[in-house]
GUGU-618942 format. One record per residue (C-alpha): residue number from 1; x, z, y negated. Coordinates in Angstrom, 1 decimal, always signed. Layout:
N
(node NUM (X Z Y))
...
% end
This chain:
504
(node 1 (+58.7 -73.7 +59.2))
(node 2 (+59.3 -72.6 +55.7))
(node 3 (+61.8 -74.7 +53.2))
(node 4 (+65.1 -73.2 +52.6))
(node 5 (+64.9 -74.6 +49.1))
(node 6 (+65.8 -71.5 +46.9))
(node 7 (+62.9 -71.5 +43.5))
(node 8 (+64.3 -69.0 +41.4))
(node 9 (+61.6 -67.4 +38.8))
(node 10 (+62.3 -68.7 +35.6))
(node 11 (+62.0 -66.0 +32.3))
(node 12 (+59.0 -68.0 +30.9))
(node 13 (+57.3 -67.2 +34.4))
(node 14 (+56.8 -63.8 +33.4))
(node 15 (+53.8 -63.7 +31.6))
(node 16 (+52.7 -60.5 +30.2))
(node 17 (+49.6 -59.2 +27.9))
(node 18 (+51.1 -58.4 +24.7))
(node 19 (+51.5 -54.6 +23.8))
(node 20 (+48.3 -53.1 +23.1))
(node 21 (+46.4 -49.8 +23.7))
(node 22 (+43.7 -50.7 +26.4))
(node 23 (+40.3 -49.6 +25.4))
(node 24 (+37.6 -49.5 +28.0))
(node 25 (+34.5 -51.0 +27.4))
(node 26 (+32.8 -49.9 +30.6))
(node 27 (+30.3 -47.4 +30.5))
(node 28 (+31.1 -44.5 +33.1))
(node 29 (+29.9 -44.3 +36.1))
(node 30 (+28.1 -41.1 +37.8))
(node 31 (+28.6 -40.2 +40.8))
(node 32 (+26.5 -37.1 +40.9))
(node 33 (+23.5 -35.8 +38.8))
(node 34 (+23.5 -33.6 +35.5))
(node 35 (+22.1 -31.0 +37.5))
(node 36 (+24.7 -31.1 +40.0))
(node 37 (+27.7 -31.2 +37.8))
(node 38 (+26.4 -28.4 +36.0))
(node 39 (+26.9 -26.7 +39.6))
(node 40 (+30.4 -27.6 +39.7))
(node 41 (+30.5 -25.5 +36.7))
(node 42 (+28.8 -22.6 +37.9))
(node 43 (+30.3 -22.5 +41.1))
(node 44 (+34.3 -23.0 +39.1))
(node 45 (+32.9 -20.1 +36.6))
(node 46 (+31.7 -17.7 +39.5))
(node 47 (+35.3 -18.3 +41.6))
(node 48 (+37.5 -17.1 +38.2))
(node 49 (+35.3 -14.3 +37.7))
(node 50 (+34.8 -13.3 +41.0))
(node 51 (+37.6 -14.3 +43.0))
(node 52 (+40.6 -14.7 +40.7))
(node 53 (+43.5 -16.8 +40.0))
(node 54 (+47.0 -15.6 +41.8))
(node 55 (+49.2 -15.9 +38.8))
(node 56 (+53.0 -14.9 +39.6))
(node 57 (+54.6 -15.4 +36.1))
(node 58 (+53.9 -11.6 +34.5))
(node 59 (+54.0 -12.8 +31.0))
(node 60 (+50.9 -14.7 +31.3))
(node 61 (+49.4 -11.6 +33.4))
(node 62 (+49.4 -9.8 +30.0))
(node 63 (+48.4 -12.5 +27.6))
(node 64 (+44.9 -12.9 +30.0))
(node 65 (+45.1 -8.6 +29.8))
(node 66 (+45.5 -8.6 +26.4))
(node 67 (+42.3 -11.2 +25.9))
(node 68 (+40.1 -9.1 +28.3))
(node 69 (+40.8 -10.0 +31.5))
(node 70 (+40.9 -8.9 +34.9))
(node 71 (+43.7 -8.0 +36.1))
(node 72 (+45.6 -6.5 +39.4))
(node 73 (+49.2 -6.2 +39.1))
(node 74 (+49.5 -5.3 +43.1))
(node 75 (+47.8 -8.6 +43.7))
(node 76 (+48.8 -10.8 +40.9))
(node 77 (+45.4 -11.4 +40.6))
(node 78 (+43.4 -12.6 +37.3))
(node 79 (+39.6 -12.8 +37.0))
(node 80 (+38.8 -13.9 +34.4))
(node 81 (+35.3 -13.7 +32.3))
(node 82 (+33.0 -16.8 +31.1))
(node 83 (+33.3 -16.1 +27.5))
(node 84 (+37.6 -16.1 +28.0))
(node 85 (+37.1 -19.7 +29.6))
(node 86 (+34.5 -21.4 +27.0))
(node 87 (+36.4 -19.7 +24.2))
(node 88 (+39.5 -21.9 +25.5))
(node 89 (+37.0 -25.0 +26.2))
(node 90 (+35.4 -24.7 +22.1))
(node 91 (+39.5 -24.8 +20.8))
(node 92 (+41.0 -27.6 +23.0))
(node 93 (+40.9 -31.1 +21.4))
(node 94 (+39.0 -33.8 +22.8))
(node 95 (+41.3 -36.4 +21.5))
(node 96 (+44.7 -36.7 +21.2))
(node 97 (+47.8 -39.1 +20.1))
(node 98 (+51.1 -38.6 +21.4))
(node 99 (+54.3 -40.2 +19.3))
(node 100 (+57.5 -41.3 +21.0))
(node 101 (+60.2 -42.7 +18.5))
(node 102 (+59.0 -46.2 +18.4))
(node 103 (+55.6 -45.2 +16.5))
(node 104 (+54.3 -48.5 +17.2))
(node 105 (+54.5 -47.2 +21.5))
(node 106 (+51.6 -44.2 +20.0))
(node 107 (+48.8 -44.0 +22.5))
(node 108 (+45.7 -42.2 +22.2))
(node 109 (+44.2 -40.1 +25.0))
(node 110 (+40.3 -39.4 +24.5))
(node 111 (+37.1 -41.1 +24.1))
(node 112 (+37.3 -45.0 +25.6))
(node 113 (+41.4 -45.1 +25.3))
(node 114 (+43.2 -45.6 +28.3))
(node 115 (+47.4 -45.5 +28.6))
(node 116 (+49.2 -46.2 +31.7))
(node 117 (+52.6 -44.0 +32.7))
(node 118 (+55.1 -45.5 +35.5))
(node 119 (+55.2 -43.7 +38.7))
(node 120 (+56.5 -40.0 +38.4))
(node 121 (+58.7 -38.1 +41.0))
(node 122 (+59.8 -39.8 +43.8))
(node 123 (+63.3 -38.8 +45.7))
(node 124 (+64.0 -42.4 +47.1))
(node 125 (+63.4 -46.0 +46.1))
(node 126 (+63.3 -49.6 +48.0))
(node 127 (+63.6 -53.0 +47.3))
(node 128 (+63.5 -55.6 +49.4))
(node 129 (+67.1 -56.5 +48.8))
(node 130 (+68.7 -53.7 +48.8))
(node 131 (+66.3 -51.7 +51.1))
(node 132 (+65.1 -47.8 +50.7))
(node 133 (+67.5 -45.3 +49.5))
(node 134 (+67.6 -42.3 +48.1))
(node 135 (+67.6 -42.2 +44.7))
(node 136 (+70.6 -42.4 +42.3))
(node 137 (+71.0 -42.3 +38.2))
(node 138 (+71.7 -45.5 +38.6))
(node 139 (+68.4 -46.5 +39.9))
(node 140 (+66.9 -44.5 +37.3))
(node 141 (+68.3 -46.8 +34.9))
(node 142 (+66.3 -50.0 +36.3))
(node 143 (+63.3 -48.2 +36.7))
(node 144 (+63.3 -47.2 +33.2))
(node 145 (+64.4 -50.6 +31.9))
(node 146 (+61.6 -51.8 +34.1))
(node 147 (+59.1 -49.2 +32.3))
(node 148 (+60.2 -50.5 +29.3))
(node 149 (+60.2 -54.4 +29.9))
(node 150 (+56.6 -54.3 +31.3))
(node 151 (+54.0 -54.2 +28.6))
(node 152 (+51.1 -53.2 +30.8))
(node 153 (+53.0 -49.9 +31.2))
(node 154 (+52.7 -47.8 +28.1))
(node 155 (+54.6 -44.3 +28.5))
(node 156 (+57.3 -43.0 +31.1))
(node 157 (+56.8 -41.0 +34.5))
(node 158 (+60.4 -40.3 +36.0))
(node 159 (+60.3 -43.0 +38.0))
(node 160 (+63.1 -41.8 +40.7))
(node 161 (+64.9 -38.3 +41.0))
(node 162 (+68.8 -39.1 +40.4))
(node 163 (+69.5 -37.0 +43.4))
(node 164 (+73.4 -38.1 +42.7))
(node 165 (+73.5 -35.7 +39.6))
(node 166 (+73.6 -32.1 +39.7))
(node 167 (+70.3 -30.1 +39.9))
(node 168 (+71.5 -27.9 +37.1))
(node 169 (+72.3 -31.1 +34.9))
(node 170 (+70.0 -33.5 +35.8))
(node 171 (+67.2 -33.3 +33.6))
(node 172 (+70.0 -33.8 +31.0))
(node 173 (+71.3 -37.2 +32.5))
(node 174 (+67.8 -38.1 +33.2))
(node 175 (+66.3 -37.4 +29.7))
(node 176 (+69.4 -39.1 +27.6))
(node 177 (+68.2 -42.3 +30.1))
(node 178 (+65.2 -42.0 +29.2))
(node 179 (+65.1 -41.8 +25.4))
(node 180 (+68.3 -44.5 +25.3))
(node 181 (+66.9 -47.1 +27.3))
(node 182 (+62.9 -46.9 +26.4))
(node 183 (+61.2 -45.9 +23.3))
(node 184 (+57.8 -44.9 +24.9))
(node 185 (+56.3 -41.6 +25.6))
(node 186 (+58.9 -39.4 +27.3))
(node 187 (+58.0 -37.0 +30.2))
(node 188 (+58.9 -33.5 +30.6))
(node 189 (+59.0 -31.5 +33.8))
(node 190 (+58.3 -28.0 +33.7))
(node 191 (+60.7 -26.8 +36.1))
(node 192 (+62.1 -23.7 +34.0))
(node 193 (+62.1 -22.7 +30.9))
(node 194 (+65.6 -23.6 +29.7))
(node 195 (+64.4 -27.0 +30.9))
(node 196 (+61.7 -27.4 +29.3))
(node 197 (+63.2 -26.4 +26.0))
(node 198 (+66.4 -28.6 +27.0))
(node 199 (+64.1 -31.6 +26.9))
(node 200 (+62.1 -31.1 +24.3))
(node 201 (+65.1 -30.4 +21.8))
(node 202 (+66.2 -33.7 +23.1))
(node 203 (+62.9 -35.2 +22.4))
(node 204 (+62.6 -33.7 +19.1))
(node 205 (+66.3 -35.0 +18.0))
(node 206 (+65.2 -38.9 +19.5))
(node 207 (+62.0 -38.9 +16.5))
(node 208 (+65.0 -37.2 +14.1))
(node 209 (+62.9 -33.9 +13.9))
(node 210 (+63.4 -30.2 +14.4))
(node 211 (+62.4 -28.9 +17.6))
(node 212 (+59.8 -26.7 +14.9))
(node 213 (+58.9 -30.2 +13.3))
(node 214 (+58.4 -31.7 +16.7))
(node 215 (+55.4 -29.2 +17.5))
(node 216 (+53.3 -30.5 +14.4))
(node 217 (+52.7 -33.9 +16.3))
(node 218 (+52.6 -34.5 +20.1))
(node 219 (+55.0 -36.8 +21.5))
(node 220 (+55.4 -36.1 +24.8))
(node 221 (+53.4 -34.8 +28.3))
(node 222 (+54.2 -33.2 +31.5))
(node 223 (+51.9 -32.8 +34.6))
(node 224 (+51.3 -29.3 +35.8))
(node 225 (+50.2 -28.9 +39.5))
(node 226 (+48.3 -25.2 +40.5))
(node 227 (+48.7 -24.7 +44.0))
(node 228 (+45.3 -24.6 +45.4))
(node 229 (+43.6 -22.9 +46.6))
(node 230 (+43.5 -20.7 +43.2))
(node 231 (+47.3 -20.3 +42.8))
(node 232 (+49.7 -20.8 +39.8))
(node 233 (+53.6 -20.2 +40.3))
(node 234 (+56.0 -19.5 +38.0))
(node 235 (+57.8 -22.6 +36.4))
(node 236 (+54.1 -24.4 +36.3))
(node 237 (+52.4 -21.3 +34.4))
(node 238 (+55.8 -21.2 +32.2))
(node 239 (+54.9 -24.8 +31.6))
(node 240 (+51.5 -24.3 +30.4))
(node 241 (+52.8 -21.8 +28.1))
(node 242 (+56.0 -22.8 +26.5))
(node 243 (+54.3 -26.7 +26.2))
(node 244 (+51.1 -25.3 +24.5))
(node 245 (+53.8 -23.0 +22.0))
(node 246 (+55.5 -26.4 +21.5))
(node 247 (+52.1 -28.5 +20.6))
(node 248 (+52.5 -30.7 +23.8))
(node 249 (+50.3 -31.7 +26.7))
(node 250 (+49.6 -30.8 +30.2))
(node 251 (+47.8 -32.6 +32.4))
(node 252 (+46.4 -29.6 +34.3))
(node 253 (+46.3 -30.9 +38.3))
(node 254 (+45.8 -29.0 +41.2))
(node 255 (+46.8 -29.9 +44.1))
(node 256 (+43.9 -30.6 +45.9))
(node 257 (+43.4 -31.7 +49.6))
(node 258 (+39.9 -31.7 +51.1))
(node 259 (+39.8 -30.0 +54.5))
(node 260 (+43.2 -28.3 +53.8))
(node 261 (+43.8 -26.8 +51.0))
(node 262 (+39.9 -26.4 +49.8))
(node 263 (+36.7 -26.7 +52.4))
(node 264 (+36.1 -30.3 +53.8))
(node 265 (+33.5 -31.3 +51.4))
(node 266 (+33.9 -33.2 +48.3))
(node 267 (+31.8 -30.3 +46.5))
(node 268 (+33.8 -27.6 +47.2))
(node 269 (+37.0 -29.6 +46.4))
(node 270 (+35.6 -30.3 +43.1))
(node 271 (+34.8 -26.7 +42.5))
(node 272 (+38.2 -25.9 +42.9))
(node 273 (+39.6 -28.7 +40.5))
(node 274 (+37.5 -27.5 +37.9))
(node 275 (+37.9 -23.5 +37.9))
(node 276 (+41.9 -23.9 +38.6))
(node 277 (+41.6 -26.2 +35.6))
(node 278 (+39.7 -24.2 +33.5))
(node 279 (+42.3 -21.5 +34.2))
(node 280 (+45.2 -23.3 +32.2))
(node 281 (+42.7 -24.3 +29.7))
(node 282 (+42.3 -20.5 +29.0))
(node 283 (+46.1 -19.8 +29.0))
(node 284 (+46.8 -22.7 +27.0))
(node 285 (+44.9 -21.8 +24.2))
(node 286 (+45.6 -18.0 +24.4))
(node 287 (+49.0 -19.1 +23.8))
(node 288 (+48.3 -21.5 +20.7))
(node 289 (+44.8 -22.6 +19.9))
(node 290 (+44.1 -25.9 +19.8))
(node 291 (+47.3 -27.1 +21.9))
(node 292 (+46.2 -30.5 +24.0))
(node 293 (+45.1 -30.6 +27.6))
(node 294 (+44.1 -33.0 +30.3))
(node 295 (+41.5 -32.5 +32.9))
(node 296 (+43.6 -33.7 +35.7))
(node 297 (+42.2 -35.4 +39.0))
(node 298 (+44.2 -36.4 +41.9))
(node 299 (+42.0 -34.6 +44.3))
(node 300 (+41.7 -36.3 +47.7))
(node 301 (+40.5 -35.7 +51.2))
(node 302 (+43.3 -35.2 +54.5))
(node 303 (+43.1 -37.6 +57.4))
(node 304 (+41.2 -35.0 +59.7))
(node 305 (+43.8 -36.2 +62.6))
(node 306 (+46.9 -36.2 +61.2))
(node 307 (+46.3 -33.7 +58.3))
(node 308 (+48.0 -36.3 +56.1))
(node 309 (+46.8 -37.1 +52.2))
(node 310 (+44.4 -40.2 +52.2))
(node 311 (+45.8 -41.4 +49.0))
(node 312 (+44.2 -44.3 +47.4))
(node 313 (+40.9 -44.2 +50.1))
(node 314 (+37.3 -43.4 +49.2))
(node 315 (+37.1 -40.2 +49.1))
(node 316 (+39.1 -40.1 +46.7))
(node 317 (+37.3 -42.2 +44.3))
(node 318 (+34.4 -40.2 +44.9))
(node 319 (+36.4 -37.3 +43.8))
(node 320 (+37.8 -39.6 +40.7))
(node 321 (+34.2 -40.3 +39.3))
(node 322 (+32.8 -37.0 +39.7))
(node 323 (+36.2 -35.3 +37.8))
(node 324 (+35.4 -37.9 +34.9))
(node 325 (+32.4 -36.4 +34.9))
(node 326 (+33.5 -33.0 +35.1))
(node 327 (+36.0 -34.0 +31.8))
(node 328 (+33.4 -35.4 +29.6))
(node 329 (+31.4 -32.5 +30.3))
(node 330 (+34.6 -30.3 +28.6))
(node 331 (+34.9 -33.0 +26.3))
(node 332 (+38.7 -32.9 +27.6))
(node 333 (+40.2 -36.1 +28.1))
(node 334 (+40.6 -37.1 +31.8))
(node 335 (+43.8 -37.6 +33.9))
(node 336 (+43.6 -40.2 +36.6))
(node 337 (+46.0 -42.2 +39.3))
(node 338 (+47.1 -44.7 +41.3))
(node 339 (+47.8 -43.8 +44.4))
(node 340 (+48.1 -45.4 +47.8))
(node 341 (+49.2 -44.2 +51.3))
(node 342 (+51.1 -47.1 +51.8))
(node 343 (+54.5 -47.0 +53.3))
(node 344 (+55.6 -50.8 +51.5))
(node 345 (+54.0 -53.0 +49.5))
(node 346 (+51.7 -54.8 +51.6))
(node 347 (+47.6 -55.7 +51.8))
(node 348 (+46.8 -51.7 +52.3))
(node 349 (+48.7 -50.9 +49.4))
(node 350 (+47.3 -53.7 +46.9))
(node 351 (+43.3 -52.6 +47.9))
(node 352 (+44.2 -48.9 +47.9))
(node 353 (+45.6 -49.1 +44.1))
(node 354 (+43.5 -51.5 +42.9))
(node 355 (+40.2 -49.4 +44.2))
(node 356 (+41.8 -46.2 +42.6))
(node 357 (+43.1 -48.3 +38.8))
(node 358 (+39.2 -49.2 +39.5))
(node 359 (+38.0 -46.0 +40.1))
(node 360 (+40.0 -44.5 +37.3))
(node 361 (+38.0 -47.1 +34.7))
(node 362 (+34.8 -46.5 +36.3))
(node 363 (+35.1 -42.6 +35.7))
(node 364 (+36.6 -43.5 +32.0))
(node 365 (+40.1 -41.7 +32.4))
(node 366 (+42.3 -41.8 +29.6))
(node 367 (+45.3 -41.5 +31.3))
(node 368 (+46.5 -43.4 +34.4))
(node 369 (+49.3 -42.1 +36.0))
(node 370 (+52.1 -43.4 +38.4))
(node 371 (+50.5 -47.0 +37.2))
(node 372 (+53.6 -48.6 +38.4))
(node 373 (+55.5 -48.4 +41.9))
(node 374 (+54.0 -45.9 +44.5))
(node 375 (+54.5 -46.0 +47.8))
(node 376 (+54.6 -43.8 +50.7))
(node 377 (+52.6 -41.4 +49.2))
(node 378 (+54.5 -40.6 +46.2))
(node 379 (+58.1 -40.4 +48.7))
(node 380 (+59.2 -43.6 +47.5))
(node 381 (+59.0 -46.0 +44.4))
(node 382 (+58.9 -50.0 +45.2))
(node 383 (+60.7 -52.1 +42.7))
(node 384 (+58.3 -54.4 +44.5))
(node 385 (+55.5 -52.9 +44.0))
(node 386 (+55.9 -52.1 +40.6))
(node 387 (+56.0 -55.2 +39.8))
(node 388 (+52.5 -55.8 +42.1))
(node 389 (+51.1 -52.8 +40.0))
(node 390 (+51.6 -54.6 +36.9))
(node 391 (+49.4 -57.5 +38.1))
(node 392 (+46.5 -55.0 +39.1))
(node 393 (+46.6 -52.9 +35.6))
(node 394 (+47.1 -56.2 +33.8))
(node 395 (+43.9 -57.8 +35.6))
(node 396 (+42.2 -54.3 +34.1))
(node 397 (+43.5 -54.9 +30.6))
(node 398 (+42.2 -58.6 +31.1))
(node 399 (+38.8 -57.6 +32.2))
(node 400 (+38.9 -55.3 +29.6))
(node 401 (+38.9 -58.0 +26.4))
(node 402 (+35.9 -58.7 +24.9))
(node 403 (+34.0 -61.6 +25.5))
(node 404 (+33.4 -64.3 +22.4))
(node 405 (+29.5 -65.0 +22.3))
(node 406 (+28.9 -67.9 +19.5))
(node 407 (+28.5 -71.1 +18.6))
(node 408 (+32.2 -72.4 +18.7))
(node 409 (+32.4 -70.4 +22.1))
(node 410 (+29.0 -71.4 +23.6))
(node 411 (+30.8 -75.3 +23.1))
(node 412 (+27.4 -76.5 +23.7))
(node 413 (+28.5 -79.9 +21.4))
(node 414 (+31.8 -80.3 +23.5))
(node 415 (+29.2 -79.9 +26.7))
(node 416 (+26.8 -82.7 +25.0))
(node 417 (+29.6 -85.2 +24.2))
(node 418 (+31.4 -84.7 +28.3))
(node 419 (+27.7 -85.0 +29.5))
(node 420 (+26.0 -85.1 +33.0))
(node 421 (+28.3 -85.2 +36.3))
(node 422 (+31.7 -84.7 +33.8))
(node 423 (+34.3 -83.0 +33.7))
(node 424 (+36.2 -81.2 +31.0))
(node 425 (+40.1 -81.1 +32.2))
(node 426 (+41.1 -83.5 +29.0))
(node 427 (+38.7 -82.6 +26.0))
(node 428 (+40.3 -81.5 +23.2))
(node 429 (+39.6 -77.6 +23.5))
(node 430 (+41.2 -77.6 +27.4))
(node 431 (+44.0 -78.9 +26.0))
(node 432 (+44.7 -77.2 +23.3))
(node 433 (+44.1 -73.4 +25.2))
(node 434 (+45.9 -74.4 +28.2))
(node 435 (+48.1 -71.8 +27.5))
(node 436 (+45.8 -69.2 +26.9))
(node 437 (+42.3 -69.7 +27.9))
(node 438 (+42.4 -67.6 +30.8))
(node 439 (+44.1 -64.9 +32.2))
(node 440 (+47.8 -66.0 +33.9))
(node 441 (+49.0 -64.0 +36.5))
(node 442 (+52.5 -62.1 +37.7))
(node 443 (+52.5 -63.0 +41.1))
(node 444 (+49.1 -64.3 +42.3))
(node 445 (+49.7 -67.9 +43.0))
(node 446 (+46.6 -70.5 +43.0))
(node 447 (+48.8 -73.1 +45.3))
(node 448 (+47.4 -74.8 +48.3))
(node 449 (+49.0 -74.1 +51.8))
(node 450 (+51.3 -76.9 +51.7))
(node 451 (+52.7 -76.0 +48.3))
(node 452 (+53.1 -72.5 +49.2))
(node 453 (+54.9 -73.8 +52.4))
(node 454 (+56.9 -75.8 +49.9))
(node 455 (+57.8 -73.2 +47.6))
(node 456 (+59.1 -71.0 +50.5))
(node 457 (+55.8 -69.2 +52.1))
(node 458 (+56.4 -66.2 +50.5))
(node 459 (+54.0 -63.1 +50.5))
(node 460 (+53.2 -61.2 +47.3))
(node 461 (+55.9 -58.9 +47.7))
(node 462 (+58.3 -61.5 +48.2))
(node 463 (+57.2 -63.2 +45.1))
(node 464 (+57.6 -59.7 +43.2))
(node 465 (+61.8 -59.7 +43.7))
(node 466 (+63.1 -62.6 +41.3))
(node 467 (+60.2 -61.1 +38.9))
(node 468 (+62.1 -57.4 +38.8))
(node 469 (+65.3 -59.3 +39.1))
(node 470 (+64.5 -61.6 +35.9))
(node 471 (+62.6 -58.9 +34.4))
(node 472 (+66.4 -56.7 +34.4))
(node 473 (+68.1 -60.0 +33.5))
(node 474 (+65.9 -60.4 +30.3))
(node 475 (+66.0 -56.4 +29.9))
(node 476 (+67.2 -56.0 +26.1))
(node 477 (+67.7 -51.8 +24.6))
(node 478 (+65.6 -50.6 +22.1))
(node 479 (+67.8 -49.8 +18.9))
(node 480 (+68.3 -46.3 +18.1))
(node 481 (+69.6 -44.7 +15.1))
(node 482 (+73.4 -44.3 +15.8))
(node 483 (+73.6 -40.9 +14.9))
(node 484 (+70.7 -39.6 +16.4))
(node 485 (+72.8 -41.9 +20.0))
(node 486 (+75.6 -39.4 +19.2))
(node 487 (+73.8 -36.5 +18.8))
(node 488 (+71.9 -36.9 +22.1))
(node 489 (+75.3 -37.5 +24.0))
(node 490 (+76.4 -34.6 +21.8))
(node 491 (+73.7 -32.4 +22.5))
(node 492 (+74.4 -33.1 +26.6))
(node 493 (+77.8 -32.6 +26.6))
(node 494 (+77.3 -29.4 +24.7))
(node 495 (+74.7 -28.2 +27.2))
(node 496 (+76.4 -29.3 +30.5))
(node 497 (+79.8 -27.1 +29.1))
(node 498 (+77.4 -24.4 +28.7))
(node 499 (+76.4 -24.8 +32.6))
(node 500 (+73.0 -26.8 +32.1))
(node 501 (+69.9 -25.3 +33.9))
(node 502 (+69.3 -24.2 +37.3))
(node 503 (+66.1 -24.3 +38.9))
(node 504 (+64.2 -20.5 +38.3))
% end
């Protein structure tokens, strides 16, 4: 029977990593040979030379015409040649540091660098007090001033669609949330081009720069997802473009689902990945050499009996260690995530992120995307767990830190003086790093069953809601420049009068 004594989390039972850039000090993990990865590359080169890319956005048509290309205007269809594709590969940086307004929230993407973005893109939300809804500004808000409270989370996704505000304004009210309440790496959604330029002017005016001044130093990212098989629509090609004019990232992604949208082998998916990759690579750097890319991986298998996305199961971290392969052989850095097929936060959910956050260190990914909140296959983000996301990433950042190898850490005079059959609970060194000797956990609790009974038998998930609860209690704003506040609220006003932005 479980005690109906109410523990409420204190603030001080939050304990968090400090702020830091996680660097990865794992060495990657092949999944695949040399040889074999170099026929991922052959096979990706031979299906844009011989098969094409459908590219509807007519603009970009005639920038791959201009550069040599292929191209049918009847079918929309690009082929492009090998020397178009490594051309692109030689000019796109293998490194690269994006700025929000608080310089001291910079990340690098590239070499052994990893960041961490909240989840990205979800039209409802849940909690277990208030139960799942569809998404509202409001929620935005709290996800944001989660994003921002939790170290372990280092740059923004758009953590729920405020489906309360109008489509044609929303990126507005979204944005203005964004850069008020956090001062880490905004996102950007390529949805149209007014859009697009919408938020980056916003972006721009947050670090007090020009929208020109903006494009000298990268400060922001957006994800662009092809539509395999070998298909790039309008507002995502526009987004390759007008983000490569502006200096910015893409995190080029197809969409890939083994035994649906590509062949049912991992080989073929993989194929696929790379060539529709290496397609934005080329139109990127057509547009502006040098502008920054990501090799993006979130390809996965279906389940074969419901044609469902297996997110977070093995396959997929096959397909997660090969396309880190497949990015250091670009020298591109590498776009991973954490995804689970979960419908709550539960014991499926926990295994499924924590083999892909896993997965995504083993392949060395630079970037680890929705790191915070996914359920339901991307459908729905859990305040929950979020929070139950944190622990996993921070465990990764913990495992992370270097190990001391000397003298005063070997302790072999402190192991001398407690000698045989001791114990070491009250030497002077346990006491004095109780604090901080090891790593201290979120939610995992160490308590045996009768103090668990004691404290209310709660399961993780249940011991996630007063953390999200205190961690909004204990929420405090980022300052911002008063006049660049106005401007921003200016700046929306100004552009809602005008009529905002539809969707193209």
């Amino acid at each position: 029977m479980r005690s109906e004594r109410p523990r409420r989390r204190r603030a001080a039972d939050i304990v968090q990593m400090p702020w830091a850039q996680l660097v990865n000090p794992l060495p990657p993990t092949p999944l695949i040979s040399e040889d074999e990865v170099e026929e991922i590359h052959e096979a990706a080169l031979t299906l844009l030379e011989t098969v094409g890319v459908r590219c509807a956005f007519h603009e970009a048509r005639q920038v791959f015409a201009n550069a040599g290309a292929l191209v049918d205007e009847g079918e929309q269809r690009v082929r492009l040649g090998r020397d178009i594709v490594m051309a692109g590969l030689a000019t796109a940086p293998a490194e690269i540091t994006l700025s929000p307004r608080n310089l001291a929230h910079a990340v690098r993407l590239g070499g052994r660098h990893l960041a961490t973005a909240a989840v990205l893109g979800p039209p409802n939300c849940t909690d277990l007090i208030r139960g799942r809804r569809t998404g509202t500004l409001s929620d935005l808000q709290e996800l944001l001033k989660l994003t921002q409270y939790f170290n372990v989370v280092q740059m923004n996704g758009w953590p729920v669609e405020p489906l309360d505000v109008e489509v044609r304004h929303r990126h507005l009210e979204a944005t203005r949330a964004m850069l008020t309440l956090t001062d880490k790496v905004p996102y950007v959604f390529c949805q149209s081009r007014q859009r697009i330029e919408d938020v980056l002017a916003m972006c721009a005016m947050a670090r007090g720069e020009t929208l020109e001044q903006f494009a000298s130093r990268p400060g922001v990212f957006s994800i662009i997802n092809t539509n395999t098989p070998l298909q790039y629509d309008v507002p995502m090609t526009v987004g390759v473009m007008d983000m490569a004019r502006h200096g910015q990232p893409v995190l080029l992604t197809p969409f890939i689902m083994a035994g649906a949208s590509t062949p049912a082998t991992i080989a073929a998916a993989m194929a696929l990945n790379t060539a529709e990759i290496l397609f934005g690579v080329a139109l990127s750097q057509l547009v502006r050499a040098g502008a920054p890319v990501l090799y993006g991986c979130a390809a996965m298998n279906v389940d074969m009996k419901t044609g469902a996305p297996a997110y977070g199961l093995a396959d997929m971290q096959r397909c997660t260690l090969i396309g880190g392969q497949m990015a250091r052989r670009y020298r591109l850095p590498m776009r991973s995530s954490n995804f689970s097929a979960s419908n709550i936060p539960d014991f499926a959910s926990g295994y499924e992120s924590a083999n892909a956050c896993f997965a995504a260190a083993s392949a060395g990914a630079n970037l680890l995307m929705h790191a915070a909140g996914w359920v339901e296959g991307g459908l729905c983000t859990s305040y929950e767990k979020f929070v139950l996301d944190c622990e996993v990433v921070q465990s990764l950042a913990q495992m992370f830190q270097p190990v001391a190898v000397d003298p005063l850490h070997l302790a072999l005079d402190e192991i001398a003086e407690v000698g045989p059959g001791g114990h070491f609970f009250g030497t002077q060194r346990t006491i004095s790093t109780v604090e901080q000797a090891f790593y201290r956990p979120l939610v995992s609790s160490t308590q045996n069953y009768g103090a668990w009974l004691e404290a209310g038998a709660k399961s993780a998930a249940e011991r996630a809601t007063p953390i999200w609860q205190e961690a909004l209690s204990q929420y405090v704003e980022p300052a911002m420049d008063p006049a660049i506040c106005e401007a921003l609220h200016a700046f929306v006003a100004r552009r809602k009068e005008q009529g905002g932005a539809p969707l193209d």
